[in-house]
N, C-alpha and C positions, 0 to 999 in steps of 0.2 A: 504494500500500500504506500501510495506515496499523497502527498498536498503540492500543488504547484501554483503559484501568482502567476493569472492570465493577465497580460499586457496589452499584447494587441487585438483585436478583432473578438471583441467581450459580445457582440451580437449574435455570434457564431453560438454562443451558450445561451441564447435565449429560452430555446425551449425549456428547458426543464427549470430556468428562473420565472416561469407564465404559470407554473404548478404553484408556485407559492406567492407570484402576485399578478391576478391572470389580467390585469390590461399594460400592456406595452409603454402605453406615453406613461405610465406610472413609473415602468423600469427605467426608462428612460429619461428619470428624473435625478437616479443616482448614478443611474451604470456608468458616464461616465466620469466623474467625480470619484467614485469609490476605488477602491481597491479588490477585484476579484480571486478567488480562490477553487481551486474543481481538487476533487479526492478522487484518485483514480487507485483501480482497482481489478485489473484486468479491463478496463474502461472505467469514462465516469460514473460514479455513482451517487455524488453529492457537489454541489457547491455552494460558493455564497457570496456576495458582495458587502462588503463596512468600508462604514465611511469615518473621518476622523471629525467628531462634533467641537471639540475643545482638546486644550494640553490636556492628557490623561482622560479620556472621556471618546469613546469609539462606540457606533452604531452600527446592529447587523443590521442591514437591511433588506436581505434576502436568504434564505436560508433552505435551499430545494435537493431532497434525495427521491433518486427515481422510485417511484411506484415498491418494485419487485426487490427493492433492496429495505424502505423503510425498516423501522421498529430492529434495525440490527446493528446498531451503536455509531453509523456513518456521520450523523449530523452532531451525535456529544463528539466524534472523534474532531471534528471541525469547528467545532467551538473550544475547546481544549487548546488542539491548534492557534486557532486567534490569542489566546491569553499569553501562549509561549510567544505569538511570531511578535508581538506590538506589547516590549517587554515593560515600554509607559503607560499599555492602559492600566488604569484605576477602576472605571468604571465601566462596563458592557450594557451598551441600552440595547434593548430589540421591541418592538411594537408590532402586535396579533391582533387577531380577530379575538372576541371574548368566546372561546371555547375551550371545554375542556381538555381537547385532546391536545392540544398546542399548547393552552396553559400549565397541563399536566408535563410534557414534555422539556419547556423553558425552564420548569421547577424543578424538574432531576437534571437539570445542567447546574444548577445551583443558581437559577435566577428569584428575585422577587419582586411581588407586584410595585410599582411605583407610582403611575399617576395614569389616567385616561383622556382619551382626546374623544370629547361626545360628537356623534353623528360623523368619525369621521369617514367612515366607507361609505353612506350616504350623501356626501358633499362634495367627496373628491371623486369617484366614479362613475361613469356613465350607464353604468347599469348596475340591479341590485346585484349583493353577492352570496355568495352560501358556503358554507363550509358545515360538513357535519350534518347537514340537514336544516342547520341556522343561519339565519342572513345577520351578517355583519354589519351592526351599525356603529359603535365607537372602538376604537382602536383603544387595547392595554397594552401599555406600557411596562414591563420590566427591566430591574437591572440586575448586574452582579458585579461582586464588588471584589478586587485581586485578594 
Protein backbone atom coordinates (compact mmCIF):
# COMPACT_ATOMS: atom_id res chain seq x y z
CA UNK A 1 0.00 0.00 0.00
CA UNK A 2 1.34 3.10 -0.76
CA UNK A 3 -0.24 7.34 -0.37
CA UNK A 4 0.88 9.52 -3.18
CA UNK A 5 0.38 13.63 -3.47
CA UNK A 6 -1.43 14.10 -6.96
CA UNK A 7 -0.14 17.38 -8.43
CA UNK A 8 -1.14 17.44 -11.74
CA UNK A 9 -4.35 16.66 -13.48
CA UNK A 10 -6.40 16.39 -9.88
CA UNK A 11 -9.67 16.19 -12.43
CA UNK A 12 -8.46 12.90 -13.73
CA UNK A 13 -9.67 11.68 -9.91
CA UNK A 14 -12.85 13.06 -10.17
CA UNK A 15 -14.97 10.24 -10.11
CA UNK A 16 -14.60 8.71 -7.02
CA UNK A 17 -14.30 12.56 -5.36
CA UNK A 18 -18.45 12.81 -6.84
CA UNK A 19 -19.14 9.61 -4.26
CA UNK A 20 -18.55 11.93 -1.41
CA UNK A 21 -19.52 15.35 -2.87
CA UNK A 22 -21.74 14.60 -5.96
CA UNK A 23 -21.86 18.12 -7.61
CA UNK A 24 -18.62 19.17 -9.43
CA UNK A 25 -18.76 23.01 -9.26
CA UNK A 26 -18.67 22.06 -5.43
CA UNK A 27 -15.28 20.18 -6.08
CA UNK A 28 -14.24 22.53 -7.82
CA UNK A 29 -14.21 24.96 -5.27
CA UNK A 30 -11.25 23.34 -3.45
CA UNK A 31 -9.72 20.85 -5.84
CA UNK A 32 -7.66 23.24 -6.96
CA UNK A 33 -6.41 25.04 -3.97
CA UNK A 34 -6.20 21.94 -1.84
CA UNK A 35 -3.77 19.47 -1.78
CA UNK A 36 -4.71 15.83 -3.09
CA UNK A 37 -3.80 12.43 -1.94
CA UNK A 38 -5.02 8.78 -3.60
CA UNK A 39 -4.06 5.39 -1.44
CA UNK A 40 -3.34 2.87 -3.91
CA UNK A 41 -3.53 -0.54 -3.44
CA UNK A 42 -3.02 -2.77 -6.32
CA UNK A 43 -5.20 0.51 -7.71
CA UNK A 44 -6.91 3.39 -6.12
CA UNK A 45 -8.91 2.62 -3.46
CA UNK A 46 -9.20 5.84 -1.58
CA UNK A 47 -8.57 9.54 -1.74
CA UNK A 48 -8.93 12.87 -0.48
CA UNK A 49 -8.26 16.43 -0.91
CA UNK A 50 -7.20 19.24 2.51
CA UNK A 51 -6.96 22.21 2.23
CA UNK A 52 -4.70 24.44 4.77
CA UNK A 53 -7.56 26.99 6.62
CA UNK A 54 -4.81 28.80 9.03
CA UNK A 55 -1.11 28.18 10.65
CA UNK A 56 -1.98 24.61 12.36
CA UNK A 57 -5.58 24.21 11.24
CA UNK A 58 -6.06 21.88 7.94
CA UNK A 59 -9.57 20.92 6.24
CA UNK A 60 -10.46 17.58 4.65
CA UNK A 61 -12.44 18.35 2.31
CA UNK A 62 -13.13 15.35 0.58
CA UNK A 63 -12.66 12.04 1.66
CA UNK A 64 -13.89 9.02 -1.02
CA UNK A 65 -13.14 5.14 -0.80
CA UNK A 66 -14.47 3.04 -3.65
CA UNK A 67 -17.76 1.27 -3.12
CA UNK A 68 -16.12 -2.53 -2.82
CA UNK A 69 -13.34 -1.42 -0.67
CA UNK A 70 -15.21 0.75 2.12
CA UNK A 71 -15.67 -0.33 5.83
CA UNK A 72 -11.93 -1.88 5.47
CA UNK A 73 -9.73 0.68 7.35
CA UNK A 74 -8.62 2.68 3.64
CA UNK A 75 -10.15 6.05 4.77
CA UNK A 76 -8.70 5.95 8.81
CA UNK A 77 -5.42 4.80 6.98
CA UNK A 78 -5.75 8.22 5.01
CA UNK A 79 -6.51 10.32 7.78
CA UNK A 80 -3.68 8.92 9.85
CA UNK A 81 -1.78 9.65 6.84
CA UNK A 82 -2.72 13.42 6.87
CA UNK A 83 -1.70 13.91 10.62
CA UNK A 84 1.92 12.28 9.98
CA UNK A 85 2.26 14.18 6.35
CA UNK A 86 1.28 18.01 7.75
CA UNK A 87 3.42 17.56 10.93
CA UNK A 88 1.82 21.48 11.83
CA UNK A 89 -1.53 20.43 11.99
CA UNK A 90 -3.09 21.19 15.27
CA UNK A 91 -6.32 20.85 14.34
CA UNK A 92 -8.39 18.49 11.60
CA UNK A 93 -11.61 20.05 10.55
CA UNK A 94 -13.97 17.95 8.06
CA UNK A 95 -17.79 18.91 7.52
CA UNK A 96 -20.61 15.90 6.74
CA UNK A 97 -23.88 15.50 6.17
CA UNK A 98 -25.79 14.95 9.69
CA UNK A 99 -25.80 11.15 9.43
CA UNK A 100 -24.85 8.50 11.37
CA UNK A 101 -22.93 6.50 9.37
CA UNK A 102 -20.37 9.31 8.53
CA UNK A 103 -20.63 10.75 11.99
CA UNK A 104 -20.18 7.34 13.31
CA UNK A 105 -17.06 6.97 11.09
CA UNK A 106 -15.39 10.73 11.71
CA UNK A 107 -15.70 9.44 15.60
CA UNK A 108 -13.58 6.38 15.23
CA UNK A 109 -10.95 8.42 13.59
CA UNK A 110 -10.93 10.37 16.63
CA UNK A 111 -12.92 13.35 15.57
CA UNK A 112 -15.53 15.41 17.46
CA UNK A 113 -18.41 17.21 16.82
CA UNK A 114 -17.71 21.01 16.68
CA UNK A 115 -20.06 23.44 15.26
CA UNK A 116 -22.98 23.28 12.39
CA UNK A 117 -23.57 25.26 9.27
CA UNK A 118 -27.76 25.21 9.10
CA UNK A 119 -29.24 24.67 5.63
CA UNK A 120 -26.11 24.34 4.38
CA UNK A 121 -26.67 21.44 1.42
CA UNK A 122 -29.89 23.21 0.88
CA UNK A 123 -28.40 26.64 -0.04
CA UNK A 124 -25.30 25.73 -1.67
CA UNK A 125 -26.63 22.90 -4.08
CA UNK A 126 -28.63 22.66 -6.87
CA UNK A 127 -30.46 19.92 -6.19
CA UNK A 128 -31.74 18.09 -2.88
CA UNK A 129 -29.25 15.52 -1.49
CA UNK A 130 -29.50 12.19 0.27
CA UNK A 131 -27.39 10.12 1.90
CA UNK A 132 -28.40 7.04 3.91
CA UNK A 133 -31.81 7.57 2.83
CA UNK A 134 -31.68 11.34 4.46
CA UNK A 135 -31.51 14.43 2.63
CA UNK A 136 -28.94 16.63 3.90
CA UNK A 137 -29.69 19.90 5.19
CA UNK A 138 -26.94 21.51 7.49
CA UNK A 139 -23.42 20.60 7.31
CA UNK A 140 -21.58 19.01 10.99
CA UNK A 141 -18.66 20.15 11.60
CA UNK A 142 -15.83 18.09 13.24
CA UNK A 143 -12.45 18.36 14.57
CA UNK A 144 -9.55 16.51 15.81
CA UNK A 145 -7.00 17.77 17.68
CA UNK A 146 -2.89 16.30 17.35
Amino acid sequence: MSIRKVSNDKKAYIDLLLLADEQETMIEKYLECGEMFVLDENGIKAECVVTKEADGIYELKNIAVIPLCQRKGYGKKLIDFLFSHYTDCNIMLVGTGDVPSALSFYQKCGFIESYRIQNFFTDNYDHPMFEDGKQLVDMVYLKRKR
